[in-house]
Residue frames relative to the residue before (quaternion, step in Angstrom):
aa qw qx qy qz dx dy dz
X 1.0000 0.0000 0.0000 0.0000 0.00 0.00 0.00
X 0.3943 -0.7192 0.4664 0.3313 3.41 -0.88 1.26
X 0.6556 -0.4433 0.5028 0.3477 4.10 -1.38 0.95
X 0.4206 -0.7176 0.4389 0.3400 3.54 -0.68 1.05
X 0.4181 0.6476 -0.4937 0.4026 3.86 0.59 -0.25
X 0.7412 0.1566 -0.2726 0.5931 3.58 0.06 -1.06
X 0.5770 0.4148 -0.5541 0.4335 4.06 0.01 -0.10
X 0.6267 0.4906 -0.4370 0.4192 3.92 0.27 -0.31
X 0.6760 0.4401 -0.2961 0.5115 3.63 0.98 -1.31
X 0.5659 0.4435 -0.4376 0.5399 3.99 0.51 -0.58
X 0.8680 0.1782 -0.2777 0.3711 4.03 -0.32 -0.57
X 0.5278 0.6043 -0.5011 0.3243 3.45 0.86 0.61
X 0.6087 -0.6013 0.3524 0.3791 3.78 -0.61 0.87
X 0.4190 -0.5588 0.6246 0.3492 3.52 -0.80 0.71
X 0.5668 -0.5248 0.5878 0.2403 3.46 -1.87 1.82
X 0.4758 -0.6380 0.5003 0.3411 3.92 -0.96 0.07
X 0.2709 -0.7897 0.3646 0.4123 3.60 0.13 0.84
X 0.6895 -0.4004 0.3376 0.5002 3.87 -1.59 1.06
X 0.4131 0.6044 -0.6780 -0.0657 2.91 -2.22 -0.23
X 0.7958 -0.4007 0.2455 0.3820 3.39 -1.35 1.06
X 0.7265 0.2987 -0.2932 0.5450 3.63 0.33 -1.28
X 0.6531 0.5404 -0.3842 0.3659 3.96 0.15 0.05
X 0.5231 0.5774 -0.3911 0.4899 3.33 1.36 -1.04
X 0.6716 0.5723 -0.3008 0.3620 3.53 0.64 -2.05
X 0.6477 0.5889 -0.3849 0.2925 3.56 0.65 -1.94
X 0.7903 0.4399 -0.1817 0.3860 3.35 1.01 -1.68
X 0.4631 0.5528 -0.4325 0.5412 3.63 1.70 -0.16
X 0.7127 0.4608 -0.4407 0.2924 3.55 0.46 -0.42
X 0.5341 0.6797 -0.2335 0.4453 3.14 1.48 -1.38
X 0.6400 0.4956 -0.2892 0.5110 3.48 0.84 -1.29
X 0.6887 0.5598 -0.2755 0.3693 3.75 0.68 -1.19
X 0.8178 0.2341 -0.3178 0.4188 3.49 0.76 -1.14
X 0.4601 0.5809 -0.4744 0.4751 3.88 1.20 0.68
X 0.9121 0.2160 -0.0466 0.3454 3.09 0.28 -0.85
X 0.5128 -0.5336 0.4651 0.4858 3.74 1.20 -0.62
X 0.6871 -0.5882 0.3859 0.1818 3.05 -1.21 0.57
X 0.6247 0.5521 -0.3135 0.4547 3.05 1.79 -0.82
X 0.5448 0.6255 -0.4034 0.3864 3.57 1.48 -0.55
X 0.5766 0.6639 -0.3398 0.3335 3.53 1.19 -0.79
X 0.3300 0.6679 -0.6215 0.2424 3.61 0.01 0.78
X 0.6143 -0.6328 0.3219 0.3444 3.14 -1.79 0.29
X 0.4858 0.5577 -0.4641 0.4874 3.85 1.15 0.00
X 0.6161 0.4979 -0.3736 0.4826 3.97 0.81 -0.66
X 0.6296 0.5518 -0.3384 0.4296 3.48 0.80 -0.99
X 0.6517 0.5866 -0.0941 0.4716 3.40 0.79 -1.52
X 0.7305 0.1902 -0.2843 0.5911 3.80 1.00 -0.47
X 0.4878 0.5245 -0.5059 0.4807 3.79 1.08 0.39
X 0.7917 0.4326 -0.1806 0.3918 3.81 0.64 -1.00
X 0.4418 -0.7333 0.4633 0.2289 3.14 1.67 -0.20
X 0.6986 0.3561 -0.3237 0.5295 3.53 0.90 0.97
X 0.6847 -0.5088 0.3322 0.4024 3.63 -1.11 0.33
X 0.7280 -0.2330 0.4810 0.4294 3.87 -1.63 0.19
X 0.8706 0.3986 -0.1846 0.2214 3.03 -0.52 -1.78
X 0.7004 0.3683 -0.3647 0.4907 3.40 1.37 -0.35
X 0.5370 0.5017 -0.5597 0.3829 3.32 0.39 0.53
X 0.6253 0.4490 -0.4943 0.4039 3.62 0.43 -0.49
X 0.6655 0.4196 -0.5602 0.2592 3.85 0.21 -0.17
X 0.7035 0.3931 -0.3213 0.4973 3.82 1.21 0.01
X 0.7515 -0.0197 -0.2207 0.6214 3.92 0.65 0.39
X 0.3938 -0.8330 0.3641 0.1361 3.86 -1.04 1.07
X 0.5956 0.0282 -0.1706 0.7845 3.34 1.68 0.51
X 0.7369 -0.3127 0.5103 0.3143 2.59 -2.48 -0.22
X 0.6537 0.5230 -0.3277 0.4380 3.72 0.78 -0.62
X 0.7325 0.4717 -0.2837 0.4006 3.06 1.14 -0.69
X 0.4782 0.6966 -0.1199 0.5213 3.01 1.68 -0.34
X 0.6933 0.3142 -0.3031 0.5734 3.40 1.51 -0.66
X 0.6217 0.5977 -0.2668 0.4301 3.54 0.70 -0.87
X 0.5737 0.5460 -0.2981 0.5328 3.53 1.48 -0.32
X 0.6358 0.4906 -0.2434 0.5439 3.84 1.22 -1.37
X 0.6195 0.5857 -0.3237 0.4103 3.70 1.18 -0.59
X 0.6977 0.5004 -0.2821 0.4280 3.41 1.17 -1.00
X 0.6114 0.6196 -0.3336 0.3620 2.90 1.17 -1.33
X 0.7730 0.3561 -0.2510 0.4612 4.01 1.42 -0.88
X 0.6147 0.5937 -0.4355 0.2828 2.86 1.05 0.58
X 0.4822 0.6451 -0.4462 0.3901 3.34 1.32 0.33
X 0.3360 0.6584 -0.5155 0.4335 3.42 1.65 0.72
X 0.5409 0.6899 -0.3846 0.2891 3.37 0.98 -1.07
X 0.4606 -0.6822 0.5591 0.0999 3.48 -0.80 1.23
X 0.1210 0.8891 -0.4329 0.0864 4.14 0.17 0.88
X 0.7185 0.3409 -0.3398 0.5020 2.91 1.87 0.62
X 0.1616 0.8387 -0.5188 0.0357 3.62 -0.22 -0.05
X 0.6010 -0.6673 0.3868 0.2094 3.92 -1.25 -0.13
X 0.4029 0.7132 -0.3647 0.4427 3.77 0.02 0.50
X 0.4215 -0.6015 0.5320 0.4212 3.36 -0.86 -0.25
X 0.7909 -0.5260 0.0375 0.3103 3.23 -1.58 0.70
X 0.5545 0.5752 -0.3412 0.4952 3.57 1.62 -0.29
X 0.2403 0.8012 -0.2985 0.4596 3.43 1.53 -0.39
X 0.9303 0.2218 0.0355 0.2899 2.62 -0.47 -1.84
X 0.6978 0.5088 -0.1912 0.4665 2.95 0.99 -1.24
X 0.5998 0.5051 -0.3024 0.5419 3.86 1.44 -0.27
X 0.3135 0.7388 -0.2483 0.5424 3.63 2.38 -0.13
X 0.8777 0.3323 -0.0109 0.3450 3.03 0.17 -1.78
X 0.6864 0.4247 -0.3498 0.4755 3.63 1.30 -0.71
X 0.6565 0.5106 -0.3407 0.4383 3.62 1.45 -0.70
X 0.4726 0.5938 -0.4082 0.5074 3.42 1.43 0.31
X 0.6011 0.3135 -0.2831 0.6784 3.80 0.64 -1.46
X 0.7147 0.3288 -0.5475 0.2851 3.70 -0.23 0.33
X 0.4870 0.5544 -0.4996 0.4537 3.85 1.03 -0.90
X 0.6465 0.4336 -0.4717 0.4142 4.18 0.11 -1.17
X 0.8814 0.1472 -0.3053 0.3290 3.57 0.22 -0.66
X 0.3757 0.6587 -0.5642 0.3266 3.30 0.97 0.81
X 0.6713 0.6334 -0.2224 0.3141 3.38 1.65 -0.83
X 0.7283 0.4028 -0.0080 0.5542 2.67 2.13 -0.87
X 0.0031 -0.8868 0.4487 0.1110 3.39 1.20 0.60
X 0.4067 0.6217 -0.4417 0.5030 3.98 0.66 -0.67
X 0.8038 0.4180 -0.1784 0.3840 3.64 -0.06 -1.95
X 0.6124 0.6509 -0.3240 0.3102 3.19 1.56 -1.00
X 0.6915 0.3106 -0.1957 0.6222 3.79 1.11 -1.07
X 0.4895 0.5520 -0.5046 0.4484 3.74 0.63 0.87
X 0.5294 0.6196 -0.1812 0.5505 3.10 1.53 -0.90
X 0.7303 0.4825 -0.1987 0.4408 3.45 1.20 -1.08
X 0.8226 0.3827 -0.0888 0.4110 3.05 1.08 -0.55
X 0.5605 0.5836 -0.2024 0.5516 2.96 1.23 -1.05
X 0.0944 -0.5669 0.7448 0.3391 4.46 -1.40 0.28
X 0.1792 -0.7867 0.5878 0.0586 2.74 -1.39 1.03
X 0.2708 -0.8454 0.4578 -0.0485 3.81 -0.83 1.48
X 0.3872 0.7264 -0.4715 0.3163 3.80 1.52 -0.05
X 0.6705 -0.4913 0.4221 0.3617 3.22 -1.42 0.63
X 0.7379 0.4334 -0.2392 0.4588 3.66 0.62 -0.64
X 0.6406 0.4127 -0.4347 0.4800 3.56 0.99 -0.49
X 0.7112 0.4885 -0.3235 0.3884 3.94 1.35 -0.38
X 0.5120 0.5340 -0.4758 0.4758 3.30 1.62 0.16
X 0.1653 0.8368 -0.3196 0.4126 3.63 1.51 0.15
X 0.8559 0.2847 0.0611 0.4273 2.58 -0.96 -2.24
X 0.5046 0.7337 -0.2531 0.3782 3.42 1.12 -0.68
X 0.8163 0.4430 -0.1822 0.3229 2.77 0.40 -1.75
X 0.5726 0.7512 -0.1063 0.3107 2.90 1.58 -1.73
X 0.6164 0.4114 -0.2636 0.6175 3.34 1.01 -2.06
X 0.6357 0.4940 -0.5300 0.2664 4.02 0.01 -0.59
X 0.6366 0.4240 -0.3207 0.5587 3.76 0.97 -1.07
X 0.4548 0.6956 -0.4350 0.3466 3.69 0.66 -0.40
X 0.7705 0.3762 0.0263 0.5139 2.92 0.99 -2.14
X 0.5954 0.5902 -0.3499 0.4180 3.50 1.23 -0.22
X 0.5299 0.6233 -0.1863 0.5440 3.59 2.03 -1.10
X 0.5925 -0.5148 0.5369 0.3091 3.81 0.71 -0.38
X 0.5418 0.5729 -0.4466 0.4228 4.00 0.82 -0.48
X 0.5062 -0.6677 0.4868 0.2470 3.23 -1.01 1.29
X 0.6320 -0.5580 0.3074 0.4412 3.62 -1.02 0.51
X 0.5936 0.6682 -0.3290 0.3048 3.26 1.00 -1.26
X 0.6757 0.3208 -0.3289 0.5765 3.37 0.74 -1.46
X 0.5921 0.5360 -0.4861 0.3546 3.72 0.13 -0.90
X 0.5968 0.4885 -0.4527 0.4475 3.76 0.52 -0.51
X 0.6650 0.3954 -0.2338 0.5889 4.09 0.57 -0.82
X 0.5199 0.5572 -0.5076 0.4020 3.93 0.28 -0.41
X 0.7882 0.2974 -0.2605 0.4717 3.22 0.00 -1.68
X 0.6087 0.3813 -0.6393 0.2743 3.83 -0.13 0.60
X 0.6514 0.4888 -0.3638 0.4522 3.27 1.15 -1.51
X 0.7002 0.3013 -0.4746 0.4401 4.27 -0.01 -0.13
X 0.6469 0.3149 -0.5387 0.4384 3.93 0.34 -0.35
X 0.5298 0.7065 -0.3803 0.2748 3.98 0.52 -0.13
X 0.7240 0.4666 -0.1800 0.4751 2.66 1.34 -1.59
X 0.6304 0.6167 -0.2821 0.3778 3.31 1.57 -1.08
X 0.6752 0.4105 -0.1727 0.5880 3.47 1.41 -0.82
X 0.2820 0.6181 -0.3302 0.6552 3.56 1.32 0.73
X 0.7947 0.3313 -0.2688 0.4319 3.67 -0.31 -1.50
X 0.6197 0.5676 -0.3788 0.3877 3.24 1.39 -1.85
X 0.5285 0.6624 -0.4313 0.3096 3.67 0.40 -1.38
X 0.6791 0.6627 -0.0683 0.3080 3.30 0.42 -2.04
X 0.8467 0.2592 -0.1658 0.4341 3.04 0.52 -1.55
X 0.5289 0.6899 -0.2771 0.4094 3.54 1.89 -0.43
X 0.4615 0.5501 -0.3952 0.5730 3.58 1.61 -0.84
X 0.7493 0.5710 -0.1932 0.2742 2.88 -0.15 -1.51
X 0.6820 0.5754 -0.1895 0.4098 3.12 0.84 -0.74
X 0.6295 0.6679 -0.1614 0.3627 2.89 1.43 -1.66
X 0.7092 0.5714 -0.1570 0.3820 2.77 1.01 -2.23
X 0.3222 -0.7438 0.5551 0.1867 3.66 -1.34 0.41
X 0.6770 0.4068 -0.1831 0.5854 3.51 -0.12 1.32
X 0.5722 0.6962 -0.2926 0.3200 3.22 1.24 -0.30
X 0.5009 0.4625 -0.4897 0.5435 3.64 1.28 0.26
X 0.7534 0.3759 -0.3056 0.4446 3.75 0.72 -0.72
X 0.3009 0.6056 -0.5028 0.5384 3.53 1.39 0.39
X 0.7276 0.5312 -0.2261 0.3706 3.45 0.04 -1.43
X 0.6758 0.6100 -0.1344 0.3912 3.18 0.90 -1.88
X 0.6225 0.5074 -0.1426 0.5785 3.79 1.36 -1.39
X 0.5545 0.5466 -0.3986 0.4846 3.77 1.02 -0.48
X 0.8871 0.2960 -0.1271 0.3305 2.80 0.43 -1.66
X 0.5232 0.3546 -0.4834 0.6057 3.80 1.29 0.47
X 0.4273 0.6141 -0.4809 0.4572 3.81 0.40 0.57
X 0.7738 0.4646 -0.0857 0.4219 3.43 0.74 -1.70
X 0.6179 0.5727 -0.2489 0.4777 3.28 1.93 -1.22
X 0.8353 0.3245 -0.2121 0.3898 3.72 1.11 -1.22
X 0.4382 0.7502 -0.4604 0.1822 3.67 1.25 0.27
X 0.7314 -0.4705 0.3401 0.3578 3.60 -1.47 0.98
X 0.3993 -0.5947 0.6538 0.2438 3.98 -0.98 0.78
X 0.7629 0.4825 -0.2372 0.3590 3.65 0.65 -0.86
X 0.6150 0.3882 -0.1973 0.6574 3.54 1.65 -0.53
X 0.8200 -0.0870 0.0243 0.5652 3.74 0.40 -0.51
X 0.4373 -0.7680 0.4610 -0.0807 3.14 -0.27 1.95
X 0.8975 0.2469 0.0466 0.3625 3.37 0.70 -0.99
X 0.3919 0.5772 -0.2834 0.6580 2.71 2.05 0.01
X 0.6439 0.4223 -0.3253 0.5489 4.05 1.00 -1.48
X 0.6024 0.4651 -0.3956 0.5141 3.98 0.54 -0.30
X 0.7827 0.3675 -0.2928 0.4082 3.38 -0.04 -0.21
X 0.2960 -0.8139 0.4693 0.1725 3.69 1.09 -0.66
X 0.7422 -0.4196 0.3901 0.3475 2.59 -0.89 -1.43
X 0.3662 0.6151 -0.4850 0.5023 3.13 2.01 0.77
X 0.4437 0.4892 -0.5629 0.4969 4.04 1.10 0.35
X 0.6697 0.5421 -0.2044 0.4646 3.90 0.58 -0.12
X 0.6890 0.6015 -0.2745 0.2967 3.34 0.92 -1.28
X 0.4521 0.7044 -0.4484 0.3135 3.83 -0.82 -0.27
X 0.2335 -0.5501 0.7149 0.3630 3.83 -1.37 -0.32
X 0.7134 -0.5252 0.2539 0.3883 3.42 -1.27 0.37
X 0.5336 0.7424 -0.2593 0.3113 2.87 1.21 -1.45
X 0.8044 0.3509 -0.0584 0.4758 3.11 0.49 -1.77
X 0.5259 0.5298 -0.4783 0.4625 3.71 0.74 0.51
X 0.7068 0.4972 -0.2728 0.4228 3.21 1.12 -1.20
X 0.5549 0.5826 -0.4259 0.4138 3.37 1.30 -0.60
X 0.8261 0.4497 -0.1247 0.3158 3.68 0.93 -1.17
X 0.1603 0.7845 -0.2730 0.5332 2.60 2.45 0.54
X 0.8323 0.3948 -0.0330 0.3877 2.84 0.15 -1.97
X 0.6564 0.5422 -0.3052 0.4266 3.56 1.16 -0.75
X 0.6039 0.4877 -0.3272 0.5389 3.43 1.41 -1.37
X 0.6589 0.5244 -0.4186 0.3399 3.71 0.59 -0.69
X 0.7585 0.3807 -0.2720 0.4535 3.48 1.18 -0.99
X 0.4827 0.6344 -0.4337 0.4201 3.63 0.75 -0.32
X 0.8170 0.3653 -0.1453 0.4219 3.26 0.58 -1.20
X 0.5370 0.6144 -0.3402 0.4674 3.41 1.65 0.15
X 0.7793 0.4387 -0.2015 0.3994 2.83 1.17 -1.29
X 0.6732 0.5185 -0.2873 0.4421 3.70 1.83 -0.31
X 0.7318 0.3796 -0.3603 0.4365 3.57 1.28 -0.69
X 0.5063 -0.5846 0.5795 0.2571 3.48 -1.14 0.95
X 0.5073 -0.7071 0.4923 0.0142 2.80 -1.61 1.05
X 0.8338 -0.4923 0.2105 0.1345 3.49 -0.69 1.50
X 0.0630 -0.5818 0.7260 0.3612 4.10 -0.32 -1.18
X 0.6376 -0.4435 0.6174 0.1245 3.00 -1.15 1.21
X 0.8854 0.2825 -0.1702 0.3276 3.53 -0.13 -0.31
X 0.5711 0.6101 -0.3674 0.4082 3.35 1.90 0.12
X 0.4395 -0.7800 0.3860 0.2225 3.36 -0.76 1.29
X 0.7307 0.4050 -0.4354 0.3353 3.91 1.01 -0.32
């Protein structure tokens, strides 16, 4: 009779063998239980049932590791839709923004992190196409699509703090009787404005965001790359 040791190792299930798109699957899995912060590579490693060390030969940090769980939601991203090309394309970033509104954590990973997944370049893609559908020379269109996915991953940031924080409507609330009672004689232009520096629904700032961002993309000519002031 075979020594129960090697009879235990013969009827246990064979481990699935690693691979990149598993590691991620189970980063995701791990992500929408637990937060993103749970997503490290020792958590990953006691989810897969295998050491640390083999994970680094398929993702090379934790960062890399988030920026992977990011692509993977971004194939939520809505990249089609109806309208003409401002339309749409004001579609699509308020889409890549709902995913990271959902995902604040992912949201300032997004911020920080360049990001190069197949899904974050079906993205950039999509964008420079309506870019290029609008008439915007390539050049500037090449700079556009950072400064509007920035800004968009910017708002996400924002609205995720915010969100987080406890107190944060009366944060807001203290700003804006702050802004309402300041001195005409010390800040002139601030007492003119009031509380229309405040005013708006969110939405509709972000929309005029986006317009002032694209107007002015689409009117100021673009640089040489190579000029240093």
């Amino acid at each position: 009779m075979a020594p129960e040791s090697t009879y235990n190792r013969r009827e246990r299930p064979a481990k699935p063998a690693l691979t990149r798109e598993g590691i991620v699957a189970a980063a995701v899995a791990v992500m929408r239980a637990e937060g993103v912060e749970r997503v490290t590579m020792r958590r990953l490693a006691r989810e897969l049932d295998t050491g640390a060390a083999s994970l680094y030969v398929y993702v090379k940090d934790t960062e890399e590791l988030h920026a992977a769980v990011l692509d993977e939601l971004l194939a939520e991203v809505e990249l089609d839709g109806a309208g003409d090309w401002r339309e749409r394309l004001w579609a699509v970033l308020g889409s890549y923004r709902s995913v990271l509104f959902a995902h604040p954590s992912l949201a300032r990973v997004a911020l920080v992190t360049r990001l190069s997944g197949p899904r974050f370049l079906a993205l950039v893609e999509a964008v420079l196409a309506l870019l290029d559908e609008g008439g915007m020379a390539p050049g500037q269109a090449a700079w556009a699509v950072d400064v509007l996915l920035l800004t968009a991953t910017a708002a996400a940031v924002e609205h995720g703090s915010r969100r987080e924080r406890p107190g944060a409507a009366r944060e807001h609330e203290v700003m804006a009787e702050s802004l309402a009672g300041v001195s005409s004689r010390t800040h002139p232009h601030i007492a003119a404005l009031g509380t229309d520096l405040v005013s708006g629904p969110g939405p509709v700032r972000a929309r005029w965001a986006f317009d002032a961002l694209l107007n002015g993309a689409l009117a100021t000519p673009r640089p040489d790359p190579g000029e240093t002031r």
